[in-house]
N, C-alpha and C positions, 0 to 999 in steps of 0.2 A: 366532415359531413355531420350535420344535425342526426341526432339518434332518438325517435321518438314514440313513443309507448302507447295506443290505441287503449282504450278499456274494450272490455267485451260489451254489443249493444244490450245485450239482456243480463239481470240481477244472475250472479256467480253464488256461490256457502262461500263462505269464507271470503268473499272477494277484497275487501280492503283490507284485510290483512296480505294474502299478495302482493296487495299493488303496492302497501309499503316496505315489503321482501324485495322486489325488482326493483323498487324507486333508489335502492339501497347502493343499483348500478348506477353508470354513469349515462343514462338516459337525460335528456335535453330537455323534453316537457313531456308531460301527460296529458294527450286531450280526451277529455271524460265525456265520452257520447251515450246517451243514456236516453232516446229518444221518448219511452213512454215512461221514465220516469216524473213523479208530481215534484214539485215547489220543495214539500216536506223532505221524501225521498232524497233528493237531490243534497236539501241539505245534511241528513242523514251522513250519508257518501261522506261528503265532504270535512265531516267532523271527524272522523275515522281517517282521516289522513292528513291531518295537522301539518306534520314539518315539510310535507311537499306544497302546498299552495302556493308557493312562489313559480311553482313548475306547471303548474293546469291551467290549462285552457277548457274553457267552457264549450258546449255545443248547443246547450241551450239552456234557458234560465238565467239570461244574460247581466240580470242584477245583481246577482250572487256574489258577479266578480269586487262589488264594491262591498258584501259584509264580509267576503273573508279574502279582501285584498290578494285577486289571483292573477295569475299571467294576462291571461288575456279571453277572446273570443273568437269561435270558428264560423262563417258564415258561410252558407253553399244559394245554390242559384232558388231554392224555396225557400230560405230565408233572409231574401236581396226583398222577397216581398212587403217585408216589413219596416224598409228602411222609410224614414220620412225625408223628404230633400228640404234643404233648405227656404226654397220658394212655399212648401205646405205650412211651415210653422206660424202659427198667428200674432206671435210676440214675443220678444227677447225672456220672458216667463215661463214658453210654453216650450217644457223638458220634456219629450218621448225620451222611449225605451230604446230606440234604435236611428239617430239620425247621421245623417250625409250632408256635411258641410264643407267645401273645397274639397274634396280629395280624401277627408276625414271621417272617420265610422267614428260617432261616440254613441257610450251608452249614459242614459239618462244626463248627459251634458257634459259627461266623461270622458276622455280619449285614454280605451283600452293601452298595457304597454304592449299589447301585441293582439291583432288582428290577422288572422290567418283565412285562408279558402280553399274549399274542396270546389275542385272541376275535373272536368272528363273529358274535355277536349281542349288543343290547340285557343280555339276561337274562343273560347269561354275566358281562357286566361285571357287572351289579347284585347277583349271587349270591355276588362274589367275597369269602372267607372270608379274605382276607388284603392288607395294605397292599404298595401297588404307587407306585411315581414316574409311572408312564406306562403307556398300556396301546393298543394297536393292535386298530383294528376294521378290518375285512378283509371279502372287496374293495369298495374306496368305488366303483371304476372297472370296467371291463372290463378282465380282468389280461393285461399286456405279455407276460409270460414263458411264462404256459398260456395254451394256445390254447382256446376254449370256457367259460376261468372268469369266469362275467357276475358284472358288479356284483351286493351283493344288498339292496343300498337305493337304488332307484328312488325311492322320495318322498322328496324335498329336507326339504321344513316336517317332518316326521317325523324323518327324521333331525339338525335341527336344533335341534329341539323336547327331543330326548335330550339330543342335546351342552349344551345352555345349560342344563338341570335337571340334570346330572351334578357331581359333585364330583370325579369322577377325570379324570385328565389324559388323553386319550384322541389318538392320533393315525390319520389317515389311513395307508390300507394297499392297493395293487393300483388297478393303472393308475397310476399316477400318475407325470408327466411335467410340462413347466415351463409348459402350459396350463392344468393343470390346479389348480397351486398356490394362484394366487388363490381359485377356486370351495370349497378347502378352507377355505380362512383366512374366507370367507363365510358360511361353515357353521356356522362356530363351529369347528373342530377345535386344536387346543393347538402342531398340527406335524405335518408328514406324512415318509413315508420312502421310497425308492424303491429301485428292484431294477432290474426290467425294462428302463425307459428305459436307464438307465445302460451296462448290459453290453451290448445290443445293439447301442451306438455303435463298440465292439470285436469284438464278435461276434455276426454275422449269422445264427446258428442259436437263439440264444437265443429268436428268436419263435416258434419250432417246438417247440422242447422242450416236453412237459407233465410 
């Protein structure tokens, strides 16, 4: 199973130094979601963790991935907004930030080595109009870090029933903690990733945050 490391959404004391303490494990990639970080910030982060870039994935600031050569990029259904299709572009010249060509997300005329997506339902995976490595269904658990976000698949055989007739690689997302690992890998899920557990071992407010 893929074993994958969450950043916390908001700036941590000390945060990259952490993440290159845990990076230390044998986690599978880092996706660095940092929603209201700037350009600068971002690149900030990023210098601060040198020997993992091979392992991070982006969430946003998607050009990044080509100055410091990183995994890949995460895209959710608010940022499917941005893609440009093939039929919009006006000339074999004209590079976006984000296009869709057969089946393909590139960035600036790139093709990421890994393209991943966050969804919350069944339909959202199934509808998806472009090839992904992995893709995160959310929350499998009652989530660590928001207080009130319930799991939203309470039927096990239901949910289990998708995973094993699915063809995309799908990982577990919210709540998730080293009880709960096993019940993923039961379920059928590909690999799970965690957030919550992790930061609140450092910081006691993390279960408060929504």
């Amino acid at each position: 199973m893929l074993k994958i490391l969450f950043t916390y959404p908001e700036a941590l004391p000390h945060e990259t130094g952490l993440v290159n303490n845990l990076m230390e494990e044998d986690w599978d990639f880092l996706h660095v979601r940092k929603p209201d970080y700037s350009k600068e910030e971002m690149i900030n982060f990023l210098e601060l963790i040198p020997d993992y870039h091979y392992k991070v994935v982006l969430h946003s600031h998607y050009e990044l991935i080509r100055e410091f050569d990183l995994a890949g990029i995460n895209l959710n259904r608010k940022g499917m907004s941005g893609l440009t299709t093939a039929d919009e572009l006006t000339s074999a010249c004209d590079v976006r930030e984000l296009t869709l060509i057969d089946r393909e997300v590139k960035v600036y005329g790139k093709k990421p080595d890994l393209v991943t997506y966050s969804a919350h339902g069944f339909s959202e995976i199934q509808n998806l109009n472009f090839d992904t490595d992995y893709v995160f269904l959310s929350p499998i658990f009652d989530s660590i870090s928001k207080v009130g976000y319930a799991s939203a698949f309470s039927d096990a055989e239901i949910l289990s029933a998708f995973l094993k007739g699915t063809k995309v690689k799908v990982i577990a997302l919210g709540g998730i903690d080293n009880t709960k690992i096993p019940i993923c890998k039961s379920l059928g899920f590909d690999g799970y990733a965690m957030l919550g557990d992790i930061w609140r071992k450092y910081f006691t407010f993390v279960e408060t945050i929504q």
